[in-house]
C-alpha positions in Angstrom: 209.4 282.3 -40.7 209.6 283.5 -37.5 209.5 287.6 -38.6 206.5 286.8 -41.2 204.5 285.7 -38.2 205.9 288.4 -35.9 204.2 290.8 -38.9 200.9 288.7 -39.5 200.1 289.5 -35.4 201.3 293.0 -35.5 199.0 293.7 -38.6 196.2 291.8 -36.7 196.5 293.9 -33.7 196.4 296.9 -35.8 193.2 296.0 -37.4 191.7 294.8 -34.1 192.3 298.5 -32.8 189.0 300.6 -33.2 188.6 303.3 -35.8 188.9 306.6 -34.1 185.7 308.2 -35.0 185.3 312.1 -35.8 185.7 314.6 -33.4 184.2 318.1 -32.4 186.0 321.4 -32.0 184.0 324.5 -31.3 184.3 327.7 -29.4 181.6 331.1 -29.3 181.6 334.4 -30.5 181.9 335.3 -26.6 181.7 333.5 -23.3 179.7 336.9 -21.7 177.2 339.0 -22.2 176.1 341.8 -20.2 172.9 343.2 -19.9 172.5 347.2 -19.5 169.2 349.5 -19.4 169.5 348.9 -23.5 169.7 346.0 -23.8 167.4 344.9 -26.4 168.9 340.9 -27.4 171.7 339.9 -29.2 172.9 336.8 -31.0 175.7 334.5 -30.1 177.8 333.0 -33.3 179.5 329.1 -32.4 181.4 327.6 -34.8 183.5 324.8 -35.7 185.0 322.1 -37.3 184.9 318.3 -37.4 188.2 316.4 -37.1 187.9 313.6 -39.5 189.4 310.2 -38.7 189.4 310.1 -42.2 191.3 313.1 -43.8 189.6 313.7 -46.9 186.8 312.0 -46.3 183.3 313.9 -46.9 180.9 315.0 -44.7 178.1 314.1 -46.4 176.6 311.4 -43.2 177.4 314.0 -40.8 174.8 316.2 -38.4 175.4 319.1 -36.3 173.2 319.6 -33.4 173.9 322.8 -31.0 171.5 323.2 -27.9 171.9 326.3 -25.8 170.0 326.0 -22.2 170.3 327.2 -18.8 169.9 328.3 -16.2 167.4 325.8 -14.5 164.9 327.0 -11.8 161.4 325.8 -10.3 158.4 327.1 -12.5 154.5 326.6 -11.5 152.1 326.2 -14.5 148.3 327.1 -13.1 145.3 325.9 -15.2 142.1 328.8 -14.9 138.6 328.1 -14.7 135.8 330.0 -15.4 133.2 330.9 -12.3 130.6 332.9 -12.9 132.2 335.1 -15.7 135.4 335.4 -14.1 138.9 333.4 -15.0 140.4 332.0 -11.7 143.3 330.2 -10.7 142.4 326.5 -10.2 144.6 323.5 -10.1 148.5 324.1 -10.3 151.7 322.2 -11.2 155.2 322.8 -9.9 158.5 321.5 -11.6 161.7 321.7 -9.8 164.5 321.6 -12.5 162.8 323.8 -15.7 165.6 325.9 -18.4 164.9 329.6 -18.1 166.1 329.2 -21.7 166.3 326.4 -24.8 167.4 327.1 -27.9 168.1 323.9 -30.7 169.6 324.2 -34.3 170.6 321.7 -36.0 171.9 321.0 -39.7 168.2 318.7 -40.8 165.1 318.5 -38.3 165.6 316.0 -36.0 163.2 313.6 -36.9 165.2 312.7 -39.6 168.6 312.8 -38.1 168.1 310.0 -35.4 165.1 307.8 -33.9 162.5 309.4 -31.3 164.1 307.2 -29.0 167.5 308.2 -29.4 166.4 312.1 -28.9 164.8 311.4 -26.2 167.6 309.5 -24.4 169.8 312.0 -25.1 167.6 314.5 -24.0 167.9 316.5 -26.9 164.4 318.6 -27.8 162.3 320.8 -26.6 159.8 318.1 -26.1 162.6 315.6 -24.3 163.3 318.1 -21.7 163.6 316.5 -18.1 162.4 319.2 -15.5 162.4 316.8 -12.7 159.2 315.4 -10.7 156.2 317.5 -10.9 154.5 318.6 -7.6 150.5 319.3 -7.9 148.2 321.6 -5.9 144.5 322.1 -5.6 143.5 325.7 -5.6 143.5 325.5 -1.7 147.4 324.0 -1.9 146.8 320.5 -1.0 149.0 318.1 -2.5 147.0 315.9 -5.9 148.0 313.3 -7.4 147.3 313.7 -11.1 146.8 311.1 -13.3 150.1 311.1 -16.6 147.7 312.7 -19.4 146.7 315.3 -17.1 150.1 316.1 -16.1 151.2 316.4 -19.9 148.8 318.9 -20.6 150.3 321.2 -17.8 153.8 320.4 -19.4 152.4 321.3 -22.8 151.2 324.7 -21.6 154.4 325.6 -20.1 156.7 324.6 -23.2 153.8 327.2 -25.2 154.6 329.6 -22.5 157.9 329.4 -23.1 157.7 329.6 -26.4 155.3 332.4 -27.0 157.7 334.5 -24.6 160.9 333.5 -27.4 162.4 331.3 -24.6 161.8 328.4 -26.2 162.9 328.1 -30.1 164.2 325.6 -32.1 165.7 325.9 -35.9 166.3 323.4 -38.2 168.4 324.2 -40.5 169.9 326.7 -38.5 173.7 325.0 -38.1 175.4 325.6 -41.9 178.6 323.5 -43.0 181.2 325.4 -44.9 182.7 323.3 -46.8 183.4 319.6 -45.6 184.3 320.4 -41.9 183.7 323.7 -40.9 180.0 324.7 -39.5 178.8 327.9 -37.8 175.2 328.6 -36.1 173.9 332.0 -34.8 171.6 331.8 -31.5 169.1 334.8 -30.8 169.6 335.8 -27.2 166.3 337.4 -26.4 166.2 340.5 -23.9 164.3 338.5 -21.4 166.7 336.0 -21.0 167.2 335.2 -17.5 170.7 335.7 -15.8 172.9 332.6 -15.1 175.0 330.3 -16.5 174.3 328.7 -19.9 175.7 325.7 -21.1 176.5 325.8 -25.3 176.3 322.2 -26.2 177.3 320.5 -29.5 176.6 317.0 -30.8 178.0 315.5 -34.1 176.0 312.5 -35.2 176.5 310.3 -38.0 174.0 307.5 -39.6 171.6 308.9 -36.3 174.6 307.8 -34.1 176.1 310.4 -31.4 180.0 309.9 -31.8 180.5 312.7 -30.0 179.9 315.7 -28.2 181.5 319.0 -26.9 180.6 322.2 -24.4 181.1 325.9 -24.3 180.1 328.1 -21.0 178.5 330.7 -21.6 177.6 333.4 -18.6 174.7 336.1 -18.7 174.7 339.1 -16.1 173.8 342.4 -15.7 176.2 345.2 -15.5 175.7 348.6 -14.0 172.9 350.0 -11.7 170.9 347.3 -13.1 173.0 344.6 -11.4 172.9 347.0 -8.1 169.4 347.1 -8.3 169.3 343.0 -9.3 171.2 342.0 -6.6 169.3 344.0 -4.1 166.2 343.1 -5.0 167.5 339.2 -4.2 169.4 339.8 -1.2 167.4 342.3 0.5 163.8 342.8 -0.9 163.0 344.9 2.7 165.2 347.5 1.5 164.9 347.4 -2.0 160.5 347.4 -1.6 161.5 350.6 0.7 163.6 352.3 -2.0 161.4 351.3 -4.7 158.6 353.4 -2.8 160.5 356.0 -1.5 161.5 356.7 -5.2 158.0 356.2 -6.1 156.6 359.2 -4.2 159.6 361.3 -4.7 158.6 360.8 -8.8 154.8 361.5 -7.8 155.9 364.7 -6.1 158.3 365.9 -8.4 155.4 365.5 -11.3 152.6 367.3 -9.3 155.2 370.0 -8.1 155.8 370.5 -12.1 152.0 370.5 -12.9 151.4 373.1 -10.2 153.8 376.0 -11.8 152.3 375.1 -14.8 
């Protein structure tokens, strides 16, 4: 009697444990990428694998959703006005905390992977981007105050920025299962991406629930003369404006010097 109750809790605590729920493992194509005078863009493969709780079990209620972003920097979106024929800067909106790059692909579009609500929670989107509190400015640079519509429309114009520069991109569709567990995605790396540090970020959702999530560094810096002539530009501008002119009329010279023997 005694051991047949000893087994009825132990099988009781067992089922009381939670289910461990499936779990990400992914890694890049490469953690790097340096950017020489030919650089032109490359692509960036992550791939992975889901560790079901199940074994065996399919993946068939199972999304993939990989967001590359970074790095984060104050951008100022200006609206123009016409004045007598001419385009001029007018109002202006600045936003402290803005990715220099976003890139989403995910297995289905999003809209049918999870509620609006749960996107936006989780920040995942284009359009769910955070980039802090916005700062306004008339076109003399005092501070506004602009009412939420108005401030959406400046948002809007800087997310179509981004996007007609290839910053901004999103692909659904673009993260492939092969097989059950194993996935890859390929991420276009434009060749005006900014330099920083990225952040590779992969979510695995299942019946539009986030069970969990994983992320993968990824650095971007030039190499070479161009990350002489980066860095100086940064650190000392005096110098590097002096350079830059110095080598400007040295060019000049050398090209009416040719012309002239000609």
């Amino acid at each position: 009697m005694m051991r047949r109750a000893v087994a009825l809790i132990v099988a009781g605590l067992v089922f009381a444990l939670p289910a461990r729920a499936d779990q990400l493992v992914t890694d890049l194509s490469e953690h790097q990428i340096a950017i020489r005078s030919n650089f032109t863009g490359t692509e960036i493969l992550l791939f992975g694998a889901v560790e079901a709780a199940r074994p065996g079990s399919r993946a068939l209620n199972r999304d993939i959703v990989v967001v590359v972003q970074g790095p984060s920097r104050p951008m100022t979106v200006r609206r123009k006005e016409q004045m007598a024929a001419v385009w001029v800067n007018h109002d202006s909106v600045t936003y402290p905390n803005v990715p220099g790059y976003y890139a989403i692909a995910s297995t289905r579009p999003l809209e049918v992977m999870a509620t609006p609500e749960t996107m936006k929670a989780l920040r995942i989107g284009i359009e769910n981007i955070s980039p802090g509190t916005p700062a306004a400015h008339a076109i003399d640079g005092t501070p506004q105050i602009l009412p939420p519509d108005d401030e959406r429309t400046f948002w809007k114009a800087l997310i179509r920025n981004m996007r007609r520069d290839g910053l901004y991109f999103s692909v659904p569709g673009g993260v492939t299962f092969l097989g059950q567990t194993l996935f890859r995605a390929t991420v276009e790396i434009p060749a005006n991406v900014p330099v920083g540090l990225y952040t590779a970020k992969v979510y695995l959702l299942q019946d539009g629930e986030v069970i969990d999530t994983i992320s993968s560094p990824l650095y971007i810096d030039k190499r070479g003369v161009e990350r002489f002539i980066f860095r100086m530009a940064h650190t000392d501008p005096l110098l590097y404006g002096m350079i830059a002119v110095l080598l400007a009329a040295f060019a000049g010279w050398l090209a009416s010097a040719v012309m002239a023997r000609r």
